[in-house]
C-alpha positions in Angstrom: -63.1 111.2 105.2 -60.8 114.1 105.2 -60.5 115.8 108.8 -61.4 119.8 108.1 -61.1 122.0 111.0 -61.7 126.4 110.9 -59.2 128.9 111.7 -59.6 132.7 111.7 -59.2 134.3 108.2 -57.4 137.0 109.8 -55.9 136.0 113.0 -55.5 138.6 116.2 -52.2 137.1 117.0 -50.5 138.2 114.1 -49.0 134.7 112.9 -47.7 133.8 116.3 -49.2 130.7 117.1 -51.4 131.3 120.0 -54.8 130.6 118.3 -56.9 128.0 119.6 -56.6 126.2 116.0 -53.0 126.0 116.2 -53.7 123.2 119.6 -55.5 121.0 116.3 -53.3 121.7 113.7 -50.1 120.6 116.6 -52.2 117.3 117.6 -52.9 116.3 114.0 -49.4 116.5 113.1 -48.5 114.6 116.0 -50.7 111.8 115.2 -50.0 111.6 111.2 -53.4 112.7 110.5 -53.8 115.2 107.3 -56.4 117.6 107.7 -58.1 120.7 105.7 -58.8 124.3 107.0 -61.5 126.4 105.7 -60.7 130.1 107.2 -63.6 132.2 108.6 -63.8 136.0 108.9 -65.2 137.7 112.0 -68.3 138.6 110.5 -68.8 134.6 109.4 -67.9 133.3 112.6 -71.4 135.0 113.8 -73.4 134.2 110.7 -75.6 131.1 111.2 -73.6 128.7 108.8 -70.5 128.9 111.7 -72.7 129.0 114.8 -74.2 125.8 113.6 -71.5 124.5 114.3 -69.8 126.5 117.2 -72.7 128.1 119.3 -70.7 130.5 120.3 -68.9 131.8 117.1 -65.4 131.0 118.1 -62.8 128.7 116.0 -61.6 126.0 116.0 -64.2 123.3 114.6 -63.6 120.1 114.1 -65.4 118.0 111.6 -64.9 114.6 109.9 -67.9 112.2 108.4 -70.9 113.9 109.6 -69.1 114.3 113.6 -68.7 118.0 114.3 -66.8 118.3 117.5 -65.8 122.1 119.0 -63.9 123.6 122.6 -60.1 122.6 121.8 -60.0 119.9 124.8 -62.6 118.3 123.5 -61.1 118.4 120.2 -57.9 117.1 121.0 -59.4 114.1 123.4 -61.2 113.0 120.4 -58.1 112.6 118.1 -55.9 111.4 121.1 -58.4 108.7 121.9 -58.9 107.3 117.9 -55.1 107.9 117.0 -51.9 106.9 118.4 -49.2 109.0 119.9 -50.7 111.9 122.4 -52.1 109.3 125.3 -50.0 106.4 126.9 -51.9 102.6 126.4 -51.0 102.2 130.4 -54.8 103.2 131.6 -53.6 104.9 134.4 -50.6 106.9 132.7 -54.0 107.4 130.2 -55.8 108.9 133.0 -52.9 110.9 134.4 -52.8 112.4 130.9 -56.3 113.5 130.2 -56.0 115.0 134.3 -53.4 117.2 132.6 -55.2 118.4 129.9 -57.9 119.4 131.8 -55.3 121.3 134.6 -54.1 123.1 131.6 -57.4 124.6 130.6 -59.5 124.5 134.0 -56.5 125.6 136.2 -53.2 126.9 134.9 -55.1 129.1 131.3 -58.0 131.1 133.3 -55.6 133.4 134.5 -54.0 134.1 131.9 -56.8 134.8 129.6 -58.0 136.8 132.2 -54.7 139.1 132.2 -55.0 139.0 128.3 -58.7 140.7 129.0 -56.9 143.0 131.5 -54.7 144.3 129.0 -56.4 144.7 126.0 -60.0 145.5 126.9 -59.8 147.0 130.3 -56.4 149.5 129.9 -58.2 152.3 130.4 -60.4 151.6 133.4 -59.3 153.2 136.5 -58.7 150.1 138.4 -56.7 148.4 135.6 -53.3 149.5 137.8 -54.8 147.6 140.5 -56.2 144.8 138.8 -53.3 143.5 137.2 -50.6 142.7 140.1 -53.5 140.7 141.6 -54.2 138.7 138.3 -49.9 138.4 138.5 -50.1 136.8 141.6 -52.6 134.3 140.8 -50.1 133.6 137.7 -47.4 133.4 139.5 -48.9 130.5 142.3 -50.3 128.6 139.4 -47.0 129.0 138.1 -45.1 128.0 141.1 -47.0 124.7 141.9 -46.6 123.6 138.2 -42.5 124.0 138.2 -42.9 122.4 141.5 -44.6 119.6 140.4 -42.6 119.1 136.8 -39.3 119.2 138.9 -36.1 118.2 136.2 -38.8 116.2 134.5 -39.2 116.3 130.7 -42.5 116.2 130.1 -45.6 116.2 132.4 -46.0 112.8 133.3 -43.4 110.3 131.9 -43.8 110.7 127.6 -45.3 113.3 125.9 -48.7 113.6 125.9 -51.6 115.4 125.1 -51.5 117.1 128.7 -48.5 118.2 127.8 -49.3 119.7 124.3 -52.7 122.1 125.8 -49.9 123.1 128.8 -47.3 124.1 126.4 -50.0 125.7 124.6 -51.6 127.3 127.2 -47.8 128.6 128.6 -47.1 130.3 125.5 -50.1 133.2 126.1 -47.7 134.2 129.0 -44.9 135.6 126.0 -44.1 139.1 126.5 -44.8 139.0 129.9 -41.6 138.4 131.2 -43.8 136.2 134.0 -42.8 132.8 132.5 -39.1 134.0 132.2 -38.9 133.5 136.9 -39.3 129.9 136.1 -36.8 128.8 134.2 -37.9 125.1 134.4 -41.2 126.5 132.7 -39.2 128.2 130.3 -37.3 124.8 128.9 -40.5 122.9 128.9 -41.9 125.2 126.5 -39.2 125.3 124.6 -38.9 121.3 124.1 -42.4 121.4 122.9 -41.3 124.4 120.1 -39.0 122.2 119.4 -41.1 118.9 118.0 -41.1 118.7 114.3 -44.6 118.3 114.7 -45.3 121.9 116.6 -42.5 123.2 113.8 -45.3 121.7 111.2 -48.2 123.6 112.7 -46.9 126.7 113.4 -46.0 127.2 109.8 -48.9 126.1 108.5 -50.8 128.5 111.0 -48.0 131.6 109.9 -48.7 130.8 106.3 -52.1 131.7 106.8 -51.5 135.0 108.1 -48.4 135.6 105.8 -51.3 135.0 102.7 -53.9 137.3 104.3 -50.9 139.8 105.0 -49.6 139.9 101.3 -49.7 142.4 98.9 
């Protein structure tokens, strides 16, 4: 059966990639997997139909005969485990590459979502000013360890991999910062992921989607 994942209607980010359905859409091209997208509004995202099938009325889904699957890392295991191409067959390199995945989304994303938050919901509180070089710092040593540890390496751990894919991913919410641009080695590496025809492939599928909601 055909793969159908969700994906906002009208997305926050304007077309640029950085929702959660764009980690899918990326991993499916990867693997040669076609898929459909049926777009959600806000107000469906909360209606009982959606929360059915994401309790807590966020995108993406995942579905594909009768398994419904949400949370992006548990999205993209699924697919990297039943398709070739975003996990190594070497067990251990396997295992190394699902550690990375979850780095990217337990360690390395938290603090960025949580300068996100900062910015956009909290600009206006008095302590924002103070808030936000502390939320910096914890960037930046997150930051710091992972150039450390990716050296003049390519990817993550040997190939490309799945890890790498959610830590590109999860990079890219730093754009506009100016944070990710004192780690040049951080900069490349998210710039060789931009770069695979299969990211190319999802990021216009994903812009398309807001160009058509934008038209007229």
């Amino acid at each position: 059966m055909t793969i159908t994942i969700t994906a906002f209607e009208r997305s926050p980010d304007c077309g640029r990639g950085m929702a959660r359905d764009m980690r899918v859409r990326w991993a499916l091209e990867e693997v040669g997997q076609p898929y459909e997208v049926r777009l959600v509004s806000f107000k469906a995202m909360k209606e009982p139909a959606h929360l059915a099938l994401q309790p807590f009325g966020q995108i993406p889904t995942y579905e594909e005969d009768g398994l419904v699957l949400f949370e992006t890392g548990a999205i993209l295991l699924h697919i990297a485990e039943r398709h070739a191409g975003l996990l190594p067959d070497d067990a251990h390199a396997r295992a190394r590459a699902i550690t990375w995945m979850f780095a990217a989304l337990n360690t390395v994303e938290p603090p960025t979502v949580d300068r996100e938050v900062a910015r956009y919901l909290e600009g206006d509180r008095v302590w924002y000013e103070e808030r936000l070089p502390l939320i910096d710092e914890r960037i930046r040593k997150r930051l710091g360890e992972l150039a450390a540890r990716l050296g003049d390496a390519e990817w993550l751990d040997g190939a490309f991999s799945a890890g790498d894919l959610l830590m590109v991913t999860v990079l890219r919410r730093l754009e506009g910062s100016g944070i990710l641009d004192d780690y040049p080695t951080l900069s490349a590496y998210v710039a060789r992921g931009q770069t695979r025809p299969a990211y190319k492939r999802a990021f216009a599928a994903q812009l398309a989607v807001f160009a058509a909601a934008n038209s007229g």
